[in-house]
Structures are given as structure tokens and as C-alpha cells.
N, C-alpha and C positions, 0 to 999 in steps of 0.2 A: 344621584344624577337626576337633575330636573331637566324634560325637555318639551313643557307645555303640557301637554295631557296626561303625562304621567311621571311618577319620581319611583326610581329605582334606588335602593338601599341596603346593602350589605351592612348589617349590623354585626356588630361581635363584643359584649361585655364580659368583663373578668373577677364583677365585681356584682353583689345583689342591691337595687335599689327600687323606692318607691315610683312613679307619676302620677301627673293630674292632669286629665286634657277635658276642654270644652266638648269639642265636636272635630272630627276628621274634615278635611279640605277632599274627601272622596274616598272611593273605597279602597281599602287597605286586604291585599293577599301577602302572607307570609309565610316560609318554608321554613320551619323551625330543624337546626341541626342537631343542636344541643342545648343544655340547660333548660328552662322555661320561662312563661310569663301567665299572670291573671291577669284576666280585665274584669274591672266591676260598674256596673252601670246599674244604678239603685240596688233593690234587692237582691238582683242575677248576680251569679258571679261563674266565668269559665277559665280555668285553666288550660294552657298547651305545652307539650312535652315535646321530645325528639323526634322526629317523623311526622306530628300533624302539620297542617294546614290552619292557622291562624285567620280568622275571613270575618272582618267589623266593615259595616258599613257607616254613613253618616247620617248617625240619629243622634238629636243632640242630647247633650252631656248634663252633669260632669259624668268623665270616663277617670277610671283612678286603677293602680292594680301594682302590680310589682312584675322583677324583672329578676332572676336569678343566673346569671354566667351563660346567659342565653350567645346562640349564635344565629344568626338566620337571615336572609334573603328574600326581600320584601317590596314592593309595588306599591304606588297608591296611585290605581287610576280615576281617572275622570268620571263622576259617574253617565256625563254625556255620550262619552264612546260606549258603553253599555246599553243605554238607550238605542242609541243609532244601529244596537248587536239584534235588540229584542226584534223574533217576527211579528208577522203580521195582526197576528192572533192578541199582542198585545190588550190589555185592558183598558189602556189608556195611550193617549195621546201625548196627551199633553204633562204626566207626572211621572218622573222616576219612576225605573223599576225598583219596586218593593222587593227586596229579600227576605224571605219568611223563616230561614233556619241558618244560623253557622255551621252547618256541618254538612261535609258533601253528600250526596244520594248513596254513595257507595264505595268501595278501596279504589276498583276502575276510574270512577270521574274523579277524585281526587290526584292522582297520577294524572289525567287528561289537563286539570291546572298546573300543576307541579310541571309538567313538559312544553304548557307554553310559557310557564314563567322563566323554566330555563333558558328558551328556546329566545326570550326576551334581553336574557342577559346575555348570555352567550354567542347566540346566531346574531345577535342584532346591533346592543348596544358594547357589548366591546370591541369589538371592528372599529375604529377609527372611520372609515370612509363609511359603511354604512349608519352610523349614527351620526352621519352628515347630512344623512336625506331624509328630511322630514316624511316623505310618501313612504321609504322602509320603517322610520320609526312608528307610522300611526298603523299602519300594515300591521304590525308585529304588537300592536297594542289591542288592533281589534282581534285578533287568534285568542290573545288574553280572556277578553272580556267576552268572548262568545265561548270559552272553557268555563269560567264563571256561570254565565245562564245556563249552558247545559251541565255544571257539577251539584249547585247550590239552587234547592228549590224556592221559586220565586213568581210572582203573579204578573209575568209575563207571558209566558212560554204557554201556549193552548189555550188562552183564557181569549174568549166571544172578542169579536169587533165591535167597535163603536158606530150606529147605524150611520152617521155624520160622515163617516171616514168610508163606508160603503158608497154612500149617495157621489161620493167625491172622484172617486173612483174609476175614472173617463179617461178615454183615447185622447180628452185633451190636454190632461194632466202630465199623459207618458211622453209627449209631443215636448210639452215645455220644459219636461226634465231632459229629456235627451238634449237640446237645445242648450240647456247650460250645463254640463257633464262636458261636451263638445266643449262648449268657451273658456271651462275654468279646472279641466281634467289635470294639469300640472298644480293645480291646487292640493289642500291635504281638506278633502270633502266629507262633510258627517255626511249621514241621511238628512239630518234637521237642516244644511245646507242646500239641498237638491228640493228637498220638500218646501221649503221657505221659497226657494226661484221659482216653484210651480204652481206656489199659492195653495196649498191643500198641507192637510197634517203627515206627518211621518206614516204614520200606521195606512191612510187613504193613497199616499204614493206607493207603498209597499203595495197594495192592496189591485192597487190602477196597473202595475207591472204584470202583476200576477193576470190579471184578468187581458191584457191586450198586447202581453211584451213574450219573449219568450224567455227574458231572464228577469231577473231583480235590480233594482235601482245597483248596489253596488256590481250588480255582473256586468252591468252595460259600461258603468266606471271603467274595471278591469278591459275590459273588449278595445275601448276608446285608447289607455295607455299602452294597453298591449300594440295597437295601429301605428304610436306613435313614439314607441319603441322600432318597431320595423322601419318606419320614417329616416328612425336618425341613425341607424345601421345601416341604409339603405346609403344615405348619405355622407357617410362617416369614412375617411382614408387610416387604416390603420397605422401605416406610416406617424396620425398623430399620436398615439397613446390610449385612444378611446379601447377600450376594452367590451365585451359583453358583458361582464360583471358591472360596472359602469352604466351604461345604457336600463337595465335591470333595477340597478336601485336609483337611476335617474327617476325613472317611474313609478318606486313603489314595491318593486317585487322581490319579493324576503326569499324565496327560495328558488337557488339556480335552477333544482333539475325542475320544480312545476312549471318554471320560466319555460326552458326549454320545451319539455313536453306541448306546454300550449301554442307556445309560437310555433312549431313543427305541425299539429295541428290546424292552426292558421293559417300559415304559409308555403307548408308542404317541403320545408327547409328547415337546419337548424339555424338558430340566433348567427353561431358563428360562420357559415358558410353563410350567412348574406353581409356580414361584415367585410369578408376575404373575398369575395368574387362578383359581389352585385354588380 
């Protein structure tokens, strides 16, 4: 299942066979159930069995290896939603995050990938209706890739700021990004989106938040849809069909009860008591 930034693949062979690939179109997590597979990329070579975690990134090739009665369920996302996952502390700006190891930090963070890639297939893309809403799809993509940065060590995560992305880093940065957040929030918005409207790098918006906002580029996101969610419940006759599940993944938002919780917080009401009595 391709839906732009990411391709979801339930694999299942019955039979053992060779490949050959160039280079991945992005990064590739995979939940191995049974059987296995080797990748070999020049001298290295790794095998995965039942229960690992399968994690290549796009370095290029040739990649070649075998595949033996393997069964497993598998991701290849974009490596730009990972970019746009990486904090502040980022090394870089402007180049992919580097992944320095296949293998996760520990049993914990590998289960912490393995439950949002379930949580991908499952909560997200089998649902007919919520794999109709691009903001729940990219929602459920970034949980993904921000399990990735925090499983799989990488030179993102705690590594210096770039002085460039410090100096950038002004109340008028924050100003222009709230400004289009506001105009294009039914959009599906990277970081590289918001940062590109504000004229400053990813890492110096990240950085500009920090210092003059009291959330993050994407919390101010979340904040904006969350309003405009309330909006359209506010104004919504149940009489039509409109539901709160509906309204929820109108906007982006993968899970009912944080939905709820926040909005109650927000509004001092649940979701659905402003649909029924506003």
C-alpha cells in the first residue's frame, strides 16, 4: 500500500529466493514473523530471523541477499518525515539523517518500533476511512519515524547546532511560521514546509520555537487543527452524519482518546458534547 510518503507491505514467501537491488527509495523497517532474509552490501553481510527487526537505510548499492519462507511486515518510509522527526540538536540542516547502526539500542526500543509500525498498520491504514485522510496517514507516519530516531542510533539525536541555524533563530522566524501553519494547517506540513515559509533552516525554526514560543513548530500545528476541529463541531448538525471520529481524522488526529483528552483540556468540554449541544 503506497500513500506518498510511505509504502506499507505485508510480505509472506513459501518459497527461498535470491535479489538484487540498486538502492532503497527510503528507509525500510521490517517485522520479521518467520523464516528469514540476508542482505549483503559489499563485504557486510546481516541476516534476520523471527522476532528481529529488519532496519536498511538508503545507502547506495548494489544490495543482493536471500530470502527463505520469510513472512513479515514492512514500511519504507520517506527519509524526509524522519528529517522533519530529528530535534533540534540535529547536526545538520540541511542532509539526511545518518543512521550509524542496524540494530536498536536495546529489547525496549525495538518493541517501541514494532508498536508504531503495528499501530501503522492497524490503527491507521486498515480503517478504510482513516486511510482516507492524508493528516491521519502522515500523523501515523511520523510516531513511526520518531520510534526510528529514538530505537536506532543515529547523528541526529544530541549532536551541537549549527551556529547559522542559532543566529536564525528570532521572534521573527516564529511570527512567519505561525502565519502559515494558520493558512495551510489542513495541509499534510513537513518541518521543511513551515521552515521553507519562514525563510530559515529546519533546525533554526526548531531552535526559534524553542527560544520565543512555548511549544514546537509541530505543537503550534497540533494547537491550530485542534481550533479547527472545535470549529467544525461547533458548527456541525449531527442530524448530518458528521461524527467525532470524522472531525478527528479530518484534522490529522490518530488517536480518539489523546483527541479527546486534549480537546477537554482546551475547551473544558468533551469533542462530543460540543457536537450534541453547542
Amino acid at each position: 500500500m503506497n500513500t506518498g510518503i510511505l509504502v506499507l507491505d505485508e510480505a509472506k514467501y513459501g518459497c527461498a529466493f535470491s535479489f538484487e537491488f540498486e538502492a532503497l527509495g527510503g528507509v525500510l523497517v521490517a517485522a520479521l514473523h518467520s523464516g528469514s532474509a540476508t542482505y549483503r552490501r559489499g563485504p557486510r553481510s546481516e541476516t534476520f530471523g523471527p522476532g528481529d527487526l529488519t532496519f536498511l537505510t538508503p545507502e547506495p548499492g548494489p544490495w543482493t541477499g536471500t530470502v527463505r519462507t520469510m513472512q513479515a511486515t514492512g514500511v519504507i518510509l520517506d527519509p524526509a518525515v524522519i528529517g522533519d522527526s530529528a530535534p533540534a540538536g540535529a547536526r545538520s540542516a540541511d542532509r539526511p539523517v545518518r543512521f550509524t547502526a542496524r540494530k536498536p539500542c536495546s529489547p525496549a526500543a525495538a518493541q517501541l518500533v514494532r508498536a508504531a509500525l503495528y499501530f501503522l498498520r492497524d490503527g491507521v491504514l486498515a480503517n478504510p476511512f482513516a486511510r482516507e485522510s492524508p493528516l491521519m496517514v502522515a500523523s501515523a507516519g511520523r510516531v513511526l519515524a520518531d520510534a526510528l530516531l529514538a530505537a536506532f542510533p543515529n547523528d541526529a539525536v544530541g549532536s551541537a547546532p549549527a551556529l547559522s541555524d542559532t543566529r536564525d533563530a528570532g521572534g521573527a522566524t516564529v511570527d512567519r511560521a505561525v502565519r502559515f501553519i494558520e493558512e495551510n494547517a489542513h495541509r499534510d506540513l513537513r518541518l521543511a514546509d513551515i521552515a521553507r515559509a519562514a525563510r530559515v533552516t529546519p533546525r533554526a525554526l526548531q531552535y526559534a520555537f524553542a527560544r520565543h514560543a512555548d511549544c514546537s513548530p509541530h505543537g503550534q500545528l497540533r494547537r491550530v487543527r485542534l481550533d479547527r476541529a472545535h470549529a467544525d463541531l461547533k458548527a456541525a448538525d449531527p442530524a448530518d452524519g458528521l461524527s467525532v471520529a470524522k472531525v478527528a481524522a479530518r484534522w490529522g488526529f490518530t488517536n480518539a482518546g489523546r483527541f479527546a483528552a486534549a480537546y477537554r483540556a482546551a475547551y473544558g468540554v468533551s469533542p462530543s458534547t460540543t457536537l450534541r449541544y453547542w
